[in-house]
C-alpha positions in Angstrom: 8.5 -18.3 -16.5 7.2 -21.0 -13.9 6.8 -24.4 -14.9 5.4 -27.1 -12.9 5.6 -31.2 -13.8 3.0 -33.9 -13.1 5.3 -36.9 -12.8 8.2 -37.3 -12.1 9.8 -40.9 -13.8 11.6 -41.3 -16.8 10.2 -38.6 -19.0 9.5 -35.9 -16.3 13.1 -36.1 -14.6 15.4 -37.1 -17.5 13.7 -35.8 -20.7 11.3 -32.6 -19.6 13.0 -30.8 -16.7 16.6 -30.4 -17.9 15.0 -29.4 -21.1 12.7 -26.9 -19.4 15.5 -25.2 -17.4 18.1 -25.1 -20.5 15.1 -23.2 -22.7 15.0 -20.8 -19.4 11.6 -22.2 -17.5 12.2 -22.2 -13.6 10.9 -25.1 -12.1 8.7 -24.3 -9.1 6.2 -27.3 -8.7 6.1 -30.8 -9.1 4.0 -33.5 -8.7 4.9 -36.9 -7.7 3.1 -40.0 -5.5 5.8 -41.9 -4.4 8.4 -41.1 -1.7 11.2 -42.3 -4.2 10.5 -39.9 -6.8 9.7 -37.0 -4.5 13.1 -37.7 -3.2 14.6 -37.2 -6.6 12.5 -34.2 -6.8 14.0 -32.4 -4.2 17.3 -34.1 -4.6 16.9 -32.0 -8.6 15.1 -28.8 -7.1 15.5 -28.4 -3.4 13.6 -24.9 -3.5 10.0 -26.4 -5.4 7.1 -27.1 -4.1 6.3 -30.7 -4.0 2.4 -31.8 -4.4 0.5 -34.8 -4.1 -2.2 -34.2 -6.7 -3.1 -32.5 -9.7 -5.0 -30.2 -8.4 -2.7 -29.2 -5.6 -0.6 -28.6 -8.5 -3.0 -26.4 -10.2 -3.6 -24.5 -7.5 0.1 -22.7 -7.5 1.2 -20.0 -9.9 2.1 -21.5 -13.0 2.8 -20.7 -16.6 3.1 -23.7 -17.4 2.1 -27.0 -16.9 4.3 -30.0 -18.3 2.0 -33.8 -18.2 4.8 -36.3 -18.0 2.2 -38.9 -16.1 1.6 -42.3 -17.5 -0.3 -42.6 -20.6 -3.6 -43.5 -18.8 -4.0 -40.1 -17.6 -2.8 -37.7 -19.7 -5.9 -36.7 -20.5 -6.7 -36.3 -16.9 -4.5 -34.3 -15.5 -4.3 -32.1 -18.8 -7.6 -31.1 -18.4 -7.3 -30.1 -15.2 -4.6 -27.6 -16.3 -6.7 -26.8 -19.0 -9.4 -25.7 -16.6 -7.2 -23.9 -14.3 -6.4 -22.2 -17.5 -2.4 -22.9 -18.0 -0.9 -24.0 -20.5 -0.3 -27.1 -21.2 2.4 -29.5 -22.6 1.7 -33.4 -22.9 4.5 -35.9 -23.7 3.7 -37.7 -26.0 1.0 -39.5 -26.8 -1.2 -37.1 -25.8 -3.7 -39.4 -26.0 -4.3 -42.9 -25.8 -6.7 -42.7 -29.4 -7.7 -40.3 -32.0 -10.3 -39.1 -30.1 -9.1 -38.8 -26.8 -6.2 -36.5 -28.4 -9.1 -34.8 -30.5 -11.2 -34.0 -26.9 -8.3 -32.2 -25.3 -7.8 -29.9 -27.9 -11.3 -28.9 -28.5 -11.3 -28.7 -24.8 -8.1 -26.3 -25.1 -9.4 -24.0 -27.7 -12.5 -23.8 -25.7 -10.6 -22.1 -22.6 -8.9 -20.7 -25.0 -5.7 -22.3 -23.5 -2.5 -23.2 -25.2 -1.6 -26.8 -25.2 0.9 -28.7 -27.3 2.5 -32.1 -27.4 6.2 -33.3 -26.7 7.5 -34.7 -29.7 11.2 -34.5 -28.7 12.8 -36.9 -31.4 11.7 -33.4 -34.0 14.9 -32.4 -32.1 17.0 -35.6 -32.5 20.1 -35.1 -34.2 19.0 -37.5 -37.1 16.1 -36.0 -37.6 17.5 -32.6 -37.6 20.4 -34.1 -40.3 17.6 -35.5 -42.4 16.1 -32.2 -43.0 19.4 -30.5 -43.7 20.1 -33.0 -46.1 16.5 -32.6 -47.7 16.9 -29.2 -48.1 20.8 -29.0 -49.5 19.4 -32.0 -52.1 22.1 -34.1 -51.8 20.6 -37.2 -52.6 18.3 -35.9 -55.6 15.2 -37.3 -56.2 14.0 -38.9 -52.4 11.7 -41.8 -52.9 12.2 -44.0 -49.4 12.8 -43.5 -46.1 13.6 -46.4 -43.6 13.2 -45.5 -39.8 13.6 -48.0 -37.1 13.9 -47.8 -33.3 14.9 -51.8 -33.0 16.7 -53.5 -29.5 16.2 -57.0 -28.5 15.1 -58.1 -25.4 13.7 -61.3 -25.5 12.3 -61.4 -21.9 9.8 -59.1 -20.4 10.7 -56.9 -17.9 7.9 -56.7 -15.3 9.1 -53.1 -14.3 8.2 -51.7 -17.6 4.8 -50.7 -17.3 4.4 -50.3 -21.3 5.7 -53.4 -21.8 2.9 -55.0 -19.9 0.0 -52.9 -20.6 -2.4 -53.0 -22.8 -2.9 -50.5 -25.6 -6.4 -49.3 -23.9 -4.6 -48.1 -20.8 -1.2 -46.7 -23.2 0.6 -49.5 -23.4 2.5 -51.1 -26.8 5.2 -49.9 -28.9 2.4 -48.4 -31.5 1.5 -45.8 -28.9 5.3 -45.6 -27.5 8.1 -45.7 -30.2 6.0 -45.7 -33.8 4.1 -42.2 -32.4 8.0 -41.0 -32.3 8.6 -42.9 -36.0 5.3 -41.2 -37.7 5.8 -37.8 -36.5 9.3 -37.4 -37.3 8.4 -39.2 -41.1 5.2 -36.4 -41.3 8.0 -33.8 -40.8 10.5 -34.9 -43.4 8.1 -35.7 -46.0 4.4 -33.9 -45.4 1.4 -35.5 -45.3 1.2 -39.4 -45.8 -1.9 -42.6 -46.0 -1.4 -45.9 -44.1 -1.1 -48.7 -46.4 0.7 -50.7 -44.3 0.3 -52.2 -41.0 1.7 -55.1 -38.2 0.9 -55.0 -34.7 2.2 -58.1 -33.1 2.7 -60.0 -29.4 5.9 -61.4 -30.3 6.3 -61.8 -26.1 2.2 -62.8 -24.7 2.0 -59.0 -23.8 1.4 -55.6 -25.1 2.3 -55.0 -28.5 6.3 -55.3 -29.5 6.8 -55.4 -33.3 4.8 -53.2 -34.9 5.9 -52.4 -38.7 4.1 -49.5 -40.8 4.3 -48.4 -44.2 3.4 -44.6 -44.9 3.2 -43.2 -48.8 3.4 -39.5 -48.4 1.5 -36.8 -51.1 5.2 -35.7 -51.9 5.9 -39.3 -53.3 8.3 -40.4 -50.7 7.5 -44.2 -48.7 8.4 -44.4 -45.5 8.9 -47.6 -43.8 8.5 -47.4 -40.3 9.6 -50.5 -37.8 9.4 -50.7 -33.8 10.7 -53.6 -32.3 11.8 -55.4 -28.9 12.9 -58.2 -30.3 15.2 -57.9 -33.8 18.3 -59.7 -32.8 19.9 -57.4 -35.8 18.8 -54.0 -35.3 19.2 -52.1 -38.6 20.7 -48.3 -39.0 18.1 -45.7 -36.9 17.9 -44.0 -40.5 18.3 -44.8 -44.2 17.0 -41.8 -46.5 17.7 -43.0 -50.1 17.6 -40.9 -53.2 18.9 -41.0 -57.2 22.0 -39.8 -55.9 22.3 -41.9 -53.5 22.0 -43.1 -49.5 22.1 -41.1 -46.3 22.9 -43.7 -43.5 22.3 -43.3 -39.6 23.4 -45.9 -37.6 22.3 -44.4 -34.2 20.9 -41.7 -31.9 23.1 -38.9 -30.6 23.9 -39.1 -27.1 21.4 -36.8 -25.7 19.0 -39.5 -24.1 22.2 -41.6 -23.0 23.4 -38.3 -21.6 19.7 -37.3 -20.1 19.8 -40.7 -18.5 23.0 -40.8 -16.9 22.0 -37.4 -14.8 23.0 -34.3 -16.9 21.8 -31.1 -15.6 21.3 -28.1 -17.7 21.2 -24.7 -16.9 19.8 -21.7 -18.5 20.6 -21.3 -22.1 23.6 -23.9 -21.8 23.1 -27.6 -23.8 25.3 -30.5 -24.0 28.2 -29.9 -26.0 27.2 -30.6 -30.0 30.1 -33.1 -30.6 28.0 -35.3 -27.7 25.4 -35.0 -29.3 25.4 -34.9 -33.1 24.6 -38.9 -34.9 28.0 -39.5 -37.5 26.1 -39.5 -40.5 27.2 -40.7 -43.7 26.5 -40.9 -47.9 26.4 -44.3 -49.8 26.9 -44.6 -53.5 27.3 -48.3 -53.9 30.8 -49.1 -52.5 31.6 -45.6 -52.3 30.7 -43.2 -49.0 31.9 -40.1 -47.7 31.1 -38.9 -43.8 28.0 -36.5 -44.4 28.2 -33.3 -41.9 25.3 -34.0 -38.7 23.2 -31.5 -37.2 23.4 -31.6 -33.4 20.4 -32.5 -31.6 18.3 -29.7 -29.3 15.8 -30.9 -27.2 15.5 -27.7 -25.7 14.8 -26.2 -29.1 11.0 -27.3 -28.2 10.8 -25.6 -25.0 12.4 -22.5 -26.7 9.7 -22.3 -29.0 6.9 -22.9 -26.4 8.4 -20.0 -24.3 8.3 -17.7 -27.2 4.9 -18.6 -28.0 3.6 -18.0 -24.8 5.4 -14.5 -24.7 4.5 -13.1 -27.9 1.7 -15.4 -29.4 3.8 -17.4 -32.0 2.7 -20.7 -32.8 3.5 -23.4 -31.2 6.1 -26.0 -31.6 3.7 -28.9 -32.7 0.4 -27.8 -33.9 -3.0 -29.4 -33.5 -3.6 -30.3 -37.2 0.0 -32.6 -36.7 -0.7 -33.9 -33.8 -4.0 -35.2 -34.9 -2.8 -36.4 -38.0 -0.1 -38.7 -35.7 -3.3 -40.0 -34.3 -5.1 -40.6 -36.7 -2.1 -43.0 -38.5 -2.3 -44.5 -35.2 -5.6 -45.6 -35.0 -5.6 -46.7 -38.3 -2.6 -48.9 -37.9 -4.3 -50.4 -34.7 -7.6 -51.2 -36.9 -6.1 -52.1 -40.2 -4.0 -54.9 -37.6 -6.9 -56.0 -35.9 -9.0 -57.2 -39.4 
C-alpha cells in the first residue's frame, strides 16, 4: 500500500515512517516546506515524490495519508485528504479542542473515509506490560495508577515550538504529553470523569506542569502528571494493587532508538530486548523483576493496513478518541476557573 506524509520533523521522520514501512506501507510521497527537511526526505526515500503542498500531495495515488504537521493544522490538511477521499491518519492530537477533533470525524464519516489518530504510547512497552499484568492479576484488586512523563528543563528552548505556543494554536504539555497520559490510562482501566486538574506556566510560556486526576467506572484513580520542570522525575509507571506494586522506571528504547536514525524494513522491528521497559513487583521491601512486554509501534500501522484491506476496525476508534478530548477540554476549563 502507498502512503504519503505531510511533514516531515520529528514525528513524520523518526516516529511515522519507520513505522509505516516496518507494518509494510511503501512510502511514495511526502510533503515538506523547508529545504532541510526535504533533504532528509530524499536522503530517507530517494525514489518519493517530494511536494510542496497538501494538495500537491493529494493529488498522487495514495492509500494513505499520514498528518504529521504541526498541531495548527492538522485539521487542515486532514480534510483535504478527507476530500480527496484517502484515508487518513493524524498524530496526535488530532485536534487542537473537542470540537475541532469532533468536526474531522463527522467530516470523515460523511465521505465515508477512514481516519484514525496516532496514539503510539498504546504500543509502548509499559503500557503493553501494564495490560499483561492486568490481565494475569498479579497485583489483585487495582485501585491506583500513577503515570508521569517528567524531565526538567528549567530554561525554554526557543526551538521548541510547543514549548512556546499557546494552547490555541497546539501548544502546552496538556495537548502534547497528558493526551499520551489519558489515552494510555482510558485503555488500562475503561472509561474515567475529571476530578482533578492543574495547568500551570511554571516558565512565562505555554503550559508545562499540568497534573490530572481521572476516577475510572471500574474503580481505579489514575493520577496523571506532565512536567518540564520536576528536578526528581518519578518512575514512568506505578500500578498498585492488594497484592502489591508494579514499578516502571522508564520507557523502552524505541523513541531513543527512532531518534538516533533507525530504519526499519518490511515486517522487521528493533530487537525486543532494545526495546522492552525492566519492569518490576514491590511488596514492601520485597520485589521480584516482573517479565516486560516489548514495545511495537508498528503494531498501529499493522492494524490500519488490515483495516483498510478487509474492513476491520481501526486501531483507535472515534468514541476513544473523542473521549481523549473531551478530558482535555475539561482539564483546560476546570484550570482556567
Amino acid at each position: 500500500m502507498r502512503a504519503g506524509i505531510v511533514g516531515f520533523g520529528l514525528a513524520g521522520r523518526y516516529f511515522h515512517a519507520p513505522t509505516l514501512v516496518s507494518a509494510g506501507f511503501e512510502v511514495t510521497a511526502i510533503c515538506a516546506r523547508s529545504i532541510e527537511k526535504k533533504a532528509a526526505a530524499h536522503e530517507d526515500f530517494p525514489s518519493a515524490i517530494l511536494v510542496n503542498s497538501i494538495d500537491e500531495l493529494v493529488a498522487e495515488d495514495l492509500d494513505l495519508i499520514v498528518v504529521a504537521s504541526t498541531n495548527e493544522v492538522h485539521a487542515d490538511h486532514a480534510r483535504a485528504a478527507i476530500d480527496a477521499g484517502i484515508a487518513t491518519v493524524v498524530d496526535k492530537p488530532m485536534g487542537r479542542d473537542y470540537y475541532e477533533t469532533l468536526a474531522l470525524f463527522d467530516h470523515a464519516d460523511h465521505h465515508n473515509v477512514p481516519i484514525t489518530v496516532f496514539f503510539n504510547r498504546l504500543w509502548d512497552s509499559d503500557s503493553l506490560t501494564i495490560k499483561k499484568a492486568l490481565k494475569e492479576g498479579v497485583l489483585g484488586q487495582v485501585f491506583r495508577a500513577d503515570s508521569r512523563f517528567e524531565r526538567f528543563r528549567p530554561e525554554l528552548n526557543p526551538a521548541a515550538w510547543r514549548e512556546n505556543s499557546s494552547p490555541e494554536v497546539g501548544g502546552g504539555l496538556l495537548l502534547d504529553l497528558q493526551t499520551h497520559l489519558v489515552s494510555t490510562a482510558l485503555d488500562w482501566f475503561g472509561p474515567a470523569q475529571l476530578v482533578h486538574s492543574s495547568v500551570r506556566e511554571i516558565r512565562g510560556a505555554s503550559n508545562d506542569d499540568v497534573v490530572l486526576v481521572l476516577k475510572h467506572d471500574s474503580g481505579v484513580d489514575s493520577y496523571l502528571s506532565a512536567s518540564a520542570i520536576v528536578g526528581a522525575p518519578g518512575p514512568k509507571l506505578r500500578l498498585s494493587g492488594d497484592k502489591g506494586s508494579l514499578v516502571i522506571v522508564e520507557l523502552d528504547r524505541q523513541e531513543e532508538l527512532l531518534r538516533n536514525g533507525f530504519k526499519s524494513a518490511a515486517n522487521t522491528w528493533l530487537p525486543p530486548m532494545e526495546i522492552t521497559s525492566e519492569a518490576r513487583i514491590h511488596k514492601g521491601t520485597d520485589s521480584f523483576s516482573y517479565q516486560g512486554v516489548p514495545g511495537s509501534y508498528p503494531t498501529f500501522y499493522g492494524l490500519v493496513r488490515e483495516s483498510l484491506e478487509i474492513g476491520s476496525q481501526l486501531p483507535v476508534t472515534r468514541e476513544f478518541a473523542l473521549n481523549v478530548a473531551r478530558i482535555i477540554d475539561q482539564a483546560r476549563d476546570i484550570s482556567i476557573r
